[in-house]
C-alpha positions in Angstrom: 2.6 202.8 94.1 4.5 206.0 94.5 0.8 207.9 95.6 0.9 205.1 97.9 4.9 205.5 99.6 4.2 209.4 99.8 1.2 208.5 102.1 2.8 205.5 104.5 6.0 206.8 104.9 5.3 210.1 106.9 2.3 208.0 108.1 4.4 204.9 109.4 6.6 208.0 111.3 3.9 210.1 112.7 1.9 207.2 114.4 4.8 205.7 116.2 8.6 205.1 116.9 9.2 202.5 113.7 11.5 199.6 113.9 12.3 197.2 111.2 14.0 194.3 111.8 15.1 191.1 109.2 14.8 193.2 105.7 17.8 190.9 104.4 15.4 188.0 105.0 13.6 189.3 101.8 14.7 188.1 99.1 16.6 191.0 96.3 15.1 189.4 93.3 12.7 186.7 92.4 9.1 185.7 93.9 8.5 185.4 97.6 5.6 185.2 99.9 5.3 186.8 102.5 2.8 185.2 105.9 2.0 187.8 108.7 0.2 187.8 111.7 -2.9 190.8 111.8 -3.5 192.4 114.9 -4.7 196.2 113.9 -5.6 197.4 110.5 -2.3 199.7 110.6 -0.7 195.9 109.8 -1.0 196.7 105.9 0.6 199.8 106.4 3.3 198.9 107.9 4.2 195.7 105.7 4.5 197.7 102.6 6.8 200.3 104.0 8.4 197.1 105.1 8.8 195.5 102.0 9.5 199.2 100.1 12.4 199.5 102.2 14.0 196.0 100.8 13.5 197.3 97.5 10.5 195.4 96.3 7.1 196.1 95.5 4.2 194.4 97.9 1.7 192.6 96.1 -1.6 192.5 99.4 -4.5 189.6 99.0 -7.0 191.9 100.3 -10.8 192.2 100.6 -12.4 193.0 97.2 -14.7 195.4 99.1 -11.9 197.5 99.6 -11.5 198.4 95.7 -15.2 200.0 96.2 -13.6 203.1 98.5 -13.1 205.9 96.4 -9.6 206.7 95.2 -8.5 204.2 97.6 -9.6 201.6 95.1 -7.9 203.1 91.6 -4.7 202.8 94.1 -5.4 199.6 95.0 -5.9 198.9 91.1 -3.0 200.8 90.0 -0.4 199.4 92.5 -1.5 195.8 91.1 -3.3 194.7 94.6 -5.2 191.3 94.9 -8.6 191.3 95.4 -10.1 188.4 97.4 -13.9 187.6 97.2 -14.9 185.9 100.1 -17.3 183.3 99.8 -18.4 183.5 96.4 -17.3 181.2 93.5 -14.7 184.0 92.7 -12.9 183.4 95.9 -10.4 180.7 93.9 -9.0 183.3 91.7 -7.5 185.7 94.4 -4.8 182.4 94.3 -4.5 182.0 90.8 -4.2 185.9 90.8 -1.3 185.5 93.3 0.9 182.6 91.2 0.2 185.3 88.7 2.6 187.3 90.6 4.9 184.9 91.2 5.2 184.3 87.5 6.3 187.7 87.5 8.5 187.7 90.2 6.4 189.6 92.6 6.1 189.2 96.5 2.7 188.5 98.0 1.7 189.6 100.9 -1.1 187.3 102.6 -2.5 187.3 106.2 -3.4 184.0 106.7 -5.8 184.3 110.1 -8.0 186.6 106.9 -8.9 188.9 109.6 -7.6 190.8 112.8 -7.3 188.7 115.4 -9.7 188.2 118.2 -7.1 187.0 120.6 -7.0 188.9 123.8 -3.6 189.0 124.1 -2.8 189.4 120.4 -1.6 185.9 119.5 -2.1 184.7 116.6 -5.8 182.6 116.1 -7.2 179.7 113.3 -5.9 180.4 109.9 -7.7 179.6 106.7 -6.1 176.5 104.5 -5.7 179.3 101.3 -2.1 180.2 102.4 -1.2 176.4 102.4 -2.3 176.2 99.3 -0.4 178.7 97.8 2.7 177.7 99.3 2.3 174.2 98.2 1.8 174.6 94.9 4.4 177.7 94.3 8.0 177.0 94.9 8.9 180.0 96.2 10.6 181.2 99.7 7.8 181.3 102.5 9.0 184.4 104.6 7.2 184.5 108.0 7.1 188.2 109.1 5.2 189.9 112.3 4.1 192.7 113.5 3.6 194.0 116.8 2.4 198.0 118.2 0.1 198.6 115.7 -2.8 197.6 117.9 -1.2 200.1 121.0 -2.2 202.6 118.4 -5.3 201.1 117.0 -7.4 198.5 118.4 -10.7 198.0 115.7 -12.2 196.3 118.5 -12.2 198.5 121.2 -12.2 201.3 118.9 -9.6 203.3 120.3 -7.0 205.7 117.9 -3.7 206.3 120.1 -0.9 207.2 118.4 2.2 208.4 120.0 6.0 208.5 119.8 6.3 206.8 123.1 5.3 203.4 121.2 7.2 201.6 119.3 5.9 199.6 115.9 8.1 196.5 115.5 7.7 194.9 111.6 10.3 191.7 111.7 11.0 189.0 108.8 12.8 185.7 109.6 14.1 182.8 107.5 12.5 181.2 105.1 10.0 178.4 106.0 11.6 175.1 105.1 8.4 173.7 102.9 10.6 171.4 100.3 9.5 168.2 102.1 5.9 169.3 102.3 6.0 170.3 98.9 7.6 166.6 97.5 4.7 164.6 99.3 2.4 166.7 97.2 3.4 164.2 94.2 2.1 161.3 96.4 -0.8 162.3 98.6 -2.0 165.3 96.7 -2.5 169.0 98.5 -5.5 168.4 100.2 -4.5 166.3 103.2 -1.1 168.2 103.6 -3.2 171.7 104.1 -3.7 171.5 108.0 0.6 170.3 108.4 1.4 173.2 106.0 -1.1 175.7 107.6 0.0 174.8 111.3 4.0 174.8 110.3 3.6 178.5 108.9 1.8 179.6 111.7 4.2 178.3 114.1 6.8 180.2 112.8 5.0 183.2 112.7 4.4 182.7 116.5 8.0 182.0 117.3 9.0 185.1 115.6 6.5 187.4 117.4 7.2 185.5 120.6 11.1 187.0 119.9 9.5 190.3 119.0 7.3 190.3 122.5 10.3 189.6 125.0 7.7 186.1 126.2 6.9 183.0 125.6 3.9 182.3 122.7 1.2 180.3 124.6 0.2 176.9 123.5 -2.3 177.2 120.6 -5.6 175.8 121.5 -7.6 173.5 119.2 -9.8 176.5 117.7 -6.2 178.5 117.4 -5.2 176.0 114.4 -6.1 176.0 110.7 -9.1 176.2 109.1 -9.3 174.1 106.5 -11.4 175.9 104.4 
């Protein structure tokens, strides 16, 4: 972890003005989760300076191919990073990984769209159900947090590397999620049909907060823009 601060901090300030907004939003002691949007693969960097600078340690769900990169992956290991195998019958342990963390207090970091958004615009798309999960069987705060200037610096799809001190990076955390009513109908109906509700009430806030973040109104999500339930 502290290989990993001396690389994003300089990192974070070299590729763009940095503002961080809603670090008291993160809780001082206990488990949390944390659901972000993903427009640029800078997001990762960002959130864990993010979540350094409230004093706690990030814990990412992240592709497993990542911990194949050399040196990259003994940080990965060593910083205590949650590898997520992608349709294969290991996929289900990346959760059971993450209440793991929770048991010890740590603060997950999950991205529930599980890739960088295809939107045009860079509004959040469908998210995968694995989130809703998570949340619903974890009582634990359910922090939305956003990002937004990472892809002004990179955009994977257009493959273009711009950084510059004229743009600014915005990283914001708001309230919790309320989630104690979803989580009290779990005793009657069971998880399964409550997954699309949760999924679509955690992305919602995530929108509202990046629509704060953007200065404009988040567009109407279309029907391929909700969850995944899968």
């Amino acid at each position: 972890m502290a290989l990993a601060a001396v690389v994003f901090y300089p990192l974070t300030w070299l590729l763009a003005k940095r503002r961080m907004e809603g670090l008291e939003n993160i809780p001082a002691s206990g488990p949390a989760m944390l659901v972000c949007n993903h427009v640029s693969y800078l997001d990762p960097v960002y959130t864990a300076v993010f979540v350094h600078r409230a004093r706690r340690v990030p814990r990412f769900l992240a592709k497993a191919s990542l911990w194949d990169v050399p040196l990259f992956g003994r940080v990965l290991t060593g910083s205590r990073q949650i590898p997520v195998s992608r349709g294969s019958a290991d996929a289900g342990t990346s959760l059971e990984a993450a209440r793991t963390s929770f048991a010890d207090d740590g603060v997950v970091v999950i991205y529930p769209e599980g890739t960088i958004t295809r939107d045009e615009a860079g509004w959040p798309m469908a998210a995968r159900s694995g989130a809703a999960r998570l949340a619903l069987d974890s009582d634990v705060p359910v922090i939305p947090v956003v990002h937004w200037g990472t892809l002004s610096v990179y955009d994977h799809y257009k493959k273009r590397f711009r950084p510059s001190r004229r743009t600014t990076i915005t990283v914001k955390a708001g309230p919790p999620i309320p989630m104690d009513d979803l989580r009290a109908r779990v005793a009657e109906r069971g998880p399964r049909p409550l997954l699309r509700e949760t999924t679509d009430r955690m992305m919602t806030a995530v929108r509202e907060l990046l629509s704060e973040v953007r200065g404009e109104p988040a567009p109407e999500p279309t029907r391929g823009a909700r969850s995944q339930d899968r």
